[in-house]
C-alpha positions as a Markdown table, in Angstrom:
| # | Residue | x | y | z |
|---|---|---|---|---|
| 1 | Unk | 80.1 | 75.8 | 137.0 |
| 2 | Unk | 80.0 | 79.3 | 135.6 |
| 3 | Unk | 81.6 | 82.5 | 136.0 |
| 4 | Unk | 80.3 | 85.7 | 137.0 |
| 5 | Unk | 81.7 | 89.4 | 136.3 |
| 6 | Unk | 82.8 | 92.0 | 138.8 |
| 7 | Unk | 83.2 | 95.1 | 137.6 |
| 8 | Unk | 86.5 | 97.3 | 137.9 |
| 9 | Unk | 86.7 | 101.2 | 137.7 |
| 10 | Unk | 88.4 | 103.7 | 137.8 |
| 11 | Unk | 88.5 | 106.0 | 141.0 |
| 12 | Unk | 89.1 | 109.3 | 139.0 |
| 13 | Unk | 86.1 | 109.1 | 136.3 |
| 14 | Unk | 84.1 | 105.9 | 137.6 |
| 15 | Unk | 84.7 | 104.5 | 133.7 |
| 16 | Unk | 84.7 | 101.2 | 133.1 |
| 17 | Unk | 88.1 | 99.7 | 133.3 |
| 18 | Unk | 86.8 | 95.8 | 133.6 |
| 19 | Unk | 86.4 | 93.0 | 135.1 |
| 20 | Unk | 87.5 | 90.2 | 137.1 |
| 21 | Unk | 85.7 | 86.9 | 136.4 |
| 22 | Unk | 84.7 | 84.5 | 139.4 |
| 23 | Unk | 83.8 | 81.0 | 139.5 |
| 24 | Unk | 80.9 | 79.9 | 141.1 |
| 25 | Unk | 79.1 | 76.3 | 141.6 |
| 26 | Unk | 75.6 | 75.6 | 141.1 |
| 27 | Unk | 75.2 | 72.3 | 142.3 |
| 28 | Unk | 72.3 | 70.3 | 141.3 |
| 29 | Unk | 71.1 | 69.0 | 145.1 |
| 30 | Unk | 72.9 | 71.2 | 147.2 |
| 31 | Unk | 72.8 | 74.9 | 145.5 |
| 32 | Unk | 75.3 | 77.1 | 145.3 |
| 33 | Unk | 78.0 | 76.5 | 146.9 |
| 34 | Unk | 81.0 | 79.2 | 148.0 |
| 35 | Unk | 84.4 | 79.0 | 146.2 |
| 36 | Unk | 86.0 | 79.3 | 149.7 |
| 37 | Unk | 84.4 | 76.0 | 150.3 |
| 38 | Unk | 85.4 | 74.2 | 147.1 |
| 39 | Unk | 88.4 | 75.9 | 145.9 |
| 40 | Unk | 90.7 | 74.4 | 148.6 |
| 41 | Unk | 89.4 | 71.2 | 148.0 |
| 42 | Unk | 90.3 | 71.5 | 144.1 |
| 43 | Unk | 93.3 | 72.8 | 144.7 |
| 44 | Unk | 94.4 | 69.8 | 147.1 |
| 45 | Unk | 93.0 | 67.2 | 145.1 |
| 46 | Unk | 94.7 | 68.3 | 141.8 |
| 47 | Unk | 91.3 | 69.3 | 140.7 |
| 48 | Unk | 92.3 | 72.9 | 140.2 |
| 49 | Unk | 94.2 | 72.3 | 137.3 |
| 50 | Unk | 91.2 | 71.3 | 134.7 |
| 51 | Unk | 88.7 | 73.6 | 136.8 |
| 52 | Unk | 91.4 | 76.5 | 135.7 |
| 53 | Unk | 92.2 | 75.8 | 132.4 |
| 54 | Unk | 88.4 | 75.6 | 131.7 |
| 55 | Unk | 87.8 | 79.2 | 133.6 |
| 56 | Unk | 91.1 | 80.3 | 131.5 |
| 57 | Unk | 88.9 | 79.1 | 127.9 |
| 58 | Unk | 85.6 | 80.3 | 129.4 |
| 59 | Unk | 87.3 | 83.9 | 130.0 |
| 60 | Unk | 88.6 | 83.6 | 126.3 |
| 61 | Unk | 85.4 | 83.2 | 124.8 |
| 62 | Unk | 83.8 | 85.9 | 126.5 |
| 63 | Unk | 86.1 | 88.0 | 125.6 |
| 64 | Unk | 86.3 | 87.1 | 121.8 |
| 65 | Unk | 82.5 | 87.1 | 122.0 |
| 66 | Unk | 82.1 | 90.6 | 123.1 |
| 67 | Unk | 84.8 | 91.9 | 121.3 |
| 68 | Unk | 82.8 | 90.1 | 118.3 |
| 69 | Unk | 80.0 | 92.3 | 119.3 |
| 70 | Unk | 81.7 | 95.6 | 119.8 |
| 71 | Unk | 81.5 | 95.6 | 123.6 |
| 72 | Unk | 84.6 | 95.9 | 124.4 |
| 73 | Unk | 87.3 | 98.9 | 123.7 |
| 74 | Unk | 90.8 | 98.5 | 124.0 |
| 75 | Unk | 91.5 | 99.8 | 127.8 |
| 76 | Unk | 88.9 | 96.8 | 128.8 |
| 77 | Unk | 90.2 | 93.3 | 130.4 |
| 78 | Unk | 88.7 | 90.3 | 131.7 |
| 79 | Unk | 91.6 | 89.4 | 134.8 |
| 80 | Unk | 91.3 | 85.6 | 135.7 |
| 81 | Unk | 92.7 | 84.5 | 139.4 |
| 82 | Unk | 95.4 | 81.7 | 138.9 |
| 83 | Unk | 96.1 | 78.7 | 141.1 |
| 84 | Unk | 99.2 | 78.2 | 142.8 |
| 85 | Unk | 99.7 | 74.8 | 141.0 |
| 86 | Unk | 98.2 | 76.6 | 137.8 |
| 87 | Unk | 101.5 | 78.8 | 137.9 |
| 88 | Unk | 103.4 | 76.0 | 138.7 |
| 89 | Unk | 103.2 | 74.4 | 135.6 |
| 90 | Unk | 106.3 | 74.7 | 133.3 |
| 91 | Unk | 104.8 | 75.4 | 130.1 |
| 92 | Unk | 101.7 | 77.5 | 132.2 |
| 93 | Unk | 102.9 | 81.2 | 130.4 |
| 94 | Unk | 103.9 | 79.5 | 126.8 |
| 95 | Unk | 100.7 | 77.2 | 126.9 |
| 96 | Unk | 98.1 | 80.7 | 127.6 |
| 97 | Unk | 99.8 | 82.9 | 125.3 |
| 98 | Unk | 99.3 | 79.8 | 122.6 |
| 99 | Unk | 95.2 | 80.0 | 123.4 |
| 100 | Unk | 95.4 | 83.6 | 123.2 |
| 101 | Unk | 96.7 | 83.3 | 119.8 |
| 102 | Unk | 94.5 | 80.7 | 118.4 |
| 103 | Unk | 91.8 | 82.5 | 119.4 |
| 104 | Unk | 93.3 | 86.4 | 117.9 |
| 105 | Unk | 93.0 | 88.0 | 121.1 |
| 106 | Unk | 94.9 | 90.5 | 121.8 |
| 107 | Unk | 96.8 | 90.0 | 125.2 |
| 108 | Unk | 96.1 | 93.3 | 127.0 |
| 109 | Unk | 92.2 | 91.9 | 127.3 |
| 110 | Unk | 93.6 | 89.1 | 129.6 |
| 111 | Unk | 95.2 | 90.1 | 133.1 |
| 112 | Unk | 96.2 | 87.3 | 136.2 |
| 113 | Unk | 95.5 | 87.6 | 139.4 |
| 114 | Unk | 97.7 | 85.4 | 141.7 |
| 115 | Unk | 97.9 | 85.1 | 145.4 |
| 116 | Unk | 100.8 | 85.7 | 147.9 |
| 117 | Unk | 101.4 | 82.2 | 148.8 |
| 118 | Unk | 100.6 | 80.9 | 144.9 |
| 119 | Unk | 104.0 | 82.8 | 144.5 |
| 120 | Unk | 105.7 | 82.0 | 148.0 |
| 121 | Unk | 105.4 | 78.1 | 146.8 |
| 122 | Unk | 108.0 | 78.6 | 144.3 |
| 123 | Unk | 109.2 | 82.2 | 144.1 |
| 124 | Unk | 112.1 | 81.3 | 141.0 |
| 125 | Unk | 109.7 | 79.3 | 139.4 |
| 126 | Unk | 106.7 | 82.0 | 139.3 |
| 127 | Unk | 109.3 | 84.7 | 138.4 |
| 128 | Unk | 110.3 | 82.7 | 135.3 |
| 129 | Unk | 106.4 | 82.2 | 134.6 |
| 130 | Unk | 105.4 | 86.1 | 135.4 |
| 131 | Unk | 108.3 | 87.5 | 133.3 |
| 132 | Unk | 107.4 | 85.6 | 130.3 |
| 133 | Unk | 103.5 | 86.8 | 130.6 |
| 134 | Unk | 105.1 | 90.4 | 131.2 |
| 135 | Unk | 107.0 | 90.4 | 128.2 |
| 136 | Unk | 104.0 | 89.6 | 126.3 |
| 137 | Unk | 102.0 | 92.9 | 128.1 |
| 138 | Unk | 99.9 | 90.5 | 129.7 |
| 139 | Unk | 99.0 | 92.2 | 133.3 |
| 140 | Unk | 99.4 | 90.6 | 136.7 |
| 141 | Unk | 97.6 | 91.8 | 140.1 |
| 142 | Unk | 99.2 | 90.4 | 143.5 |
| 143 | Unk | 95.3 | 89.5 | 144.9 |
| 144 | Unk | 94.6 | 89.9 | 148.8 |
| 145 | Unk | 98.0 | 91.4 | 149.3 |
| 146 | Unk | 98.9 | 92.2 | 152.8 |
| 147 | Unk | 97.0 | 89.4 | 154.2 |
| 148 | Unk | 99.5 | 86.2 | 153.2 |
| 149 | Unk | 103.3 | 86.0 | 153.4 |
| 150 | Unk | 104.0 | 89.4 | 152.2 |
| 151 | Unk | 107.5 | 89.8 | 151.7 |
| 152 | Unk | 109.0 | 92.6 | 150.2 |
| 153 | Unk | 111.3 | 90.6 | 148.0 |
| 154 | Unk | 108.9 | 89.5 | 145.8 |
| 155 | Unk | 107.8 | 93.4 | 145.3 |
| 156 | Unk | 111.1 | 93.9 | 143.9 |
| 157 | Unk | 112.0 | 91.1 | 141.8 |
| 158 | Unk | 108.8 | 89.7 | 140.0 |
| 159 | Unk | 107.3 | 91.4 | 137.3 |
| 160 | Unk | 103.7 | 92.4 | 138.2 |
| 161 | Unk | 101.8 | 95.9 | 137.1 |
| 162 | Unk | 99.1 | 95.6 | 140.9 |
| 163 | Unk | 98.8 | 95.5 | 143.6 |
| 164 | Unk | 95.0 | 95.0 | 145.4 |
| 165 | Unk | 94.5 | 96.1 | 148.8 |
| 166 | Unk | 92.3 | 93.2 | 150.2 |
| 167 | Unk | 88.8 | 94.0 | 151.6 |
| 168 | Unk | 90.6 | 93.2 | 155.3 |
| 169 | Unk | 91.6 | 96.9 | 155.1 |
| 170 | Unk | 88.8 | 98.2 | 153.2 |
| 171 | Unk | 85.7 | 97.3 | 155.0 |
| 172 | Unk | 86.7 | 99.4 | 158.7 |
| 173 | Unk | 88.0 | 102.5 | 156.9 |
| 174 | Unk | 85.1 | 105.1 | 157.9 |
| 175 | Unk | 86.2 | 103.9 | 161.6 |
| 176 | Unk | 90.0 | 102.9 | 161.6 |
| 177 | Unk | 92.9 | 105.4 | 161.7 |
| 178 | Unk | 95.5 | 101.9 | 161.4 |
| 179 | Unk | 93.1 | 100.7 | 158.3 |
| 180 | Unk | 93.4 | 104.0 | 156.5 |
| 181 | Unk | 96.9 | 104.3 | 157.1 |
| 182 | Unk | 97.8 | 100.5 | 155.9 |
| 183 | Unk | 95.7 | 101.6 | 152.9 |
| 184 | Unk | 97.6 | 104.3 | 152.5 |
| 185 | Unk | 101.2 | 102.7 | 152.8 |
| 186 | Unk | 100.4 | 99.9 | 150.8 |
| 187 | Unk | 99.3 | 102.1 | 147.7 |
| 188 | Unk | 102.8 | 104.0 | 148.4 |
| 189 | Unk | 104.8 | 101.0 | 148.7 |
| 190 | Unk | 102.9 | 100.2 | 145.3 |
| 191 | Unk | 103.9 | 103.3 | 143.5 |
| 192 | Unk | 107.0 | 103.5 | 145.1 |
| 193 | Unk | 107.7 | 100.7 | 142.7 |
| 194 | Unk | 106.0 | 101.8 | 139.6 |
| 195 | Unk | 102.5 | 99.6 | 140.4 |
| 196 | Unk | 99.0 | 100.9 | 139.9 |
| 197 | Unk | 96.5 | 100.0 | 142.9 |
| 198 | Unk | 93.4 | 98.0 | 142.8 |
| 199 | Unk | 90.8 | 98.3 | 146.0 |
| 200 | Unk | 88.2 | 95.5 | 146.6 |
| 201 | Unk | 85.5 | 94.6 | 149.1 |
| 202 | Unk | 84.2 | 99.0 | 148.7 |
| 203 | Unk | 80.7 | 99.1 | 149.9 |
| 204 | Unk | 80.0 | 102.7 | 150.1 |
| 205 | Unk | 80.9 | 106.3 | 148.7 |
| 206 | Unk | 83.3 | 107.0 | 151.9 |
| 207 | Unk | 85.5 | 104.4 | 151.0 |
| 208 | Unk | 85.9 | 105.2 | 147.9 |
| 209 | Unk | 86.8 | 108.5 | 148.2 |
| 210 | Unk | 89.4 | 107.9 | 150.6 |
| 211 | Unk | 90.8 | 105.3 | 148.6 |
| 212 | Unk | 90.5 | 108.4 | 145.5 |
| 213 | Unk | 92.4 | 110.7 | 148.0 |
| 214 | Unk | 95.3 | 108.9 | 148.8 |
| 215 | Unk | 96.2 | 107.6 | 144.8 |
| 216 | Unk | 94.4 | 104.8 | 145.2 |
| 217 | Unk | 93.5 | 103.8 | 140.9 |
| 218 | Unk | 90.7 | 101.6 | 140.7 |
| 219 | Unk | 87.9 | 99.8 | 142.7 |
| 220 | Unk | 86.1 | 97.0 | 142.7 |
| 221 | Unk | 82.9 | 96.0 | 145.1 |
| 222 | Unk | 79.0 | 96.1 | 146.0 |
| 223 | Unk | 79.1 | 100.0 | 146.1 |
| 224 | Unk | 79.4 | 99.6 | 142.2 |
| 225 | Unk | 78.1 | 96.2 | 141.5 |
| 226 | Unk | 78.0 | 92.6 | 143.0 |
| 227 | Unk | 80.0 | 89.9 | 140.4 |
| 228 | Unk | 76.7 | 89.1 | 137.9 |
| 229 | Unk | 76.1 | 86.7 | 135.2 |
| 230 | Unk | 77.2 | 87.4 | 132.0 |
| 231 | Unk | 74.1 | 88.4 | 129.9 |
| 232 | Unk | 73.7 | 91.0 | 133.3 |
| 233 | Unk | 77.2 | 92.2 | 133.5 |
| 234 | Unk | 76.6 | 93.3 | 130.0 |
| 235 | Unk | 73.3 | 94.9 | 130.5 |
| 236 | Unk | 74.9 | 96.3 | 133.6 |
| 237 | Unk | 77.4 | 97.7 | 131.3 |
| 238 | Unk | 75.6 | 99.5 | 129.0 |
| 239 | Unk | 73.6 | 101.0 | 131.2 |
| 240 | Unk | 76.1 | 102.5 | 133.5 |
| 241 | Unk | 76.5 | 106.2 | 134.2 |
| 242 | Unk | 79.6 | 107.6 | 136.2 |
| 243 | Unk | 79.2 | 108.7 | 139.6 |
| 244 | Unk | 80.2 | 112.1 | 140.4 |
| 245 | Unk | 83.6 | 112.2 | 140.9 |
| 246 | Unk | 84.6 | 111.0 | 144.4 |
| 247 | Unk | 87.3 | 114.2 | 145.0 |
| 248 | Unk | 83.9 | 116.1 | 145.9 |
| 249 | Unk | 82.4 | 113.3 | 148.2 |
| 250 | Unk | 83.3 | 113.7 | 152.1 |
| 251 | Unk | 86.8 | 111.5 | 152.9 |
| 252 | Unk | 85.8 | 109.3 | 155.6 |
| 253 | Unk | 88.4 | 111.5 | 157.7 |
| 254 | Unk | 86.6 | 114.4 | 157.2 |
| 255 | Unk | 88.9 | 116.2 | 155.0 |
């Protein structure tokens, strides 16, 4: 196994905000093989716990490796997706700020991504988990949201700093009024509570400057880069130039 790097930017300047890593599987006979094949399996076998713990160390050492190497400034992170049985561990918060502290990282490089249903499986337990990591400025993203068990009690009581609108409502945007207005209530409903606003899954300058238009604060996707090995996510780093800004690029509405 091995992760790879998708970059994250911002929508206003295009700079390099960072990352989120990504497992993937190179198996030996059968190639590689898709996390939404192997995941579920891992995660109902028990598997997921040791196969998360080692992407949690892997991330680490990345990120002590290029700050090693001056690669890194201090607005960058490296944000890991956590398991629902990851998170619900007792000693899960206590046990990664310990690594981040063994290794002297500093815990605004780390961020969390965790699903809807990861926190729907034990909502008291996750907000005991999640404030603890909060405390410690350690950021967490609600990933895919929209597309589980949304509820909006969660969006009021459990400390998170995002919110990522799902590809689901990204990829029909150029074509679908209900699409662009999801889009746009969900980045409300985000800052209505004091979140910032993540889009994934953007494949082309439209999108993005629709998701710019309406407040939306960073992107992610193949319009930028696809998730690459390390050695190429830092290559694709350095050689990076901003777009031009997306508030001069036609909105997909036309405005």
């Amino acid at each position: 196994m091995s992760l790879a790097f998708q970059p994250k930017l911002s929508l206003a300047d295009h700079k390099i905000l960072g990352a989120e890593a990504l497992l993937r599987w190179q198996h030996p006979e059968f190639g590689l093989i898709s996390p939404g094949e192997f995941i579920p399996l891992a995660e109902a076998s028990g598997d997921i716990l040791c196969i998360g713990d080692w992407v949690l160390d892997e991330a680490m050492r990345y990120i002590s490796t290029w700050r090693a190497q001056g690669l890194l400034n201090d607005d960058f992170h490296i944000a890991v997706n956590v398991a629902a049985r990851q998170l619900s561990r007792k000693d899960f918060a206590q046990q990664l700020l310990v690594r981040l502290e063994q290794r002297q990282i500093p815990e605004r490089f780390l961020a969390l991504e965790v699903t809807e249903s990861g926190l729907m499986s034990d909502m008291n337990h996750a907000r005991q988990q999640l404030a603890q990591l909060a405390a410690m400025n350690i950021a967490v993203a609600i990933d895919d949201f929209g597309t589980g068990q949304s509820s909006l009690a969660y969006i009021k009581t459990l400390p998170f700093s995002t919110l990522k609108i799902d590809r689901a409502f990204v990829m029909d945007l150029e074509t679908s009024a209900i699409d662009r207005q999801l889009a746009h209530t969900i980045t409300q409903l985000a800052h209505s509570v004091g979140c910032d606003v993540v889009a994934e899954g953007i494949e082309n300058s439209a999108q993005a400057a629709y998701l710019s238009s309406i407040g939306c604060e960073a992107a992610q996707g193949y319009f930028y880069a696809r998730p690459l090995p390390a050695e190429a996510f830092v290559a694709w780093c350095s050689e990076w130039k901003p777009l031009c800004s997306t508030p001069h690029m036609e909105t997909v509405n036309g405005s």
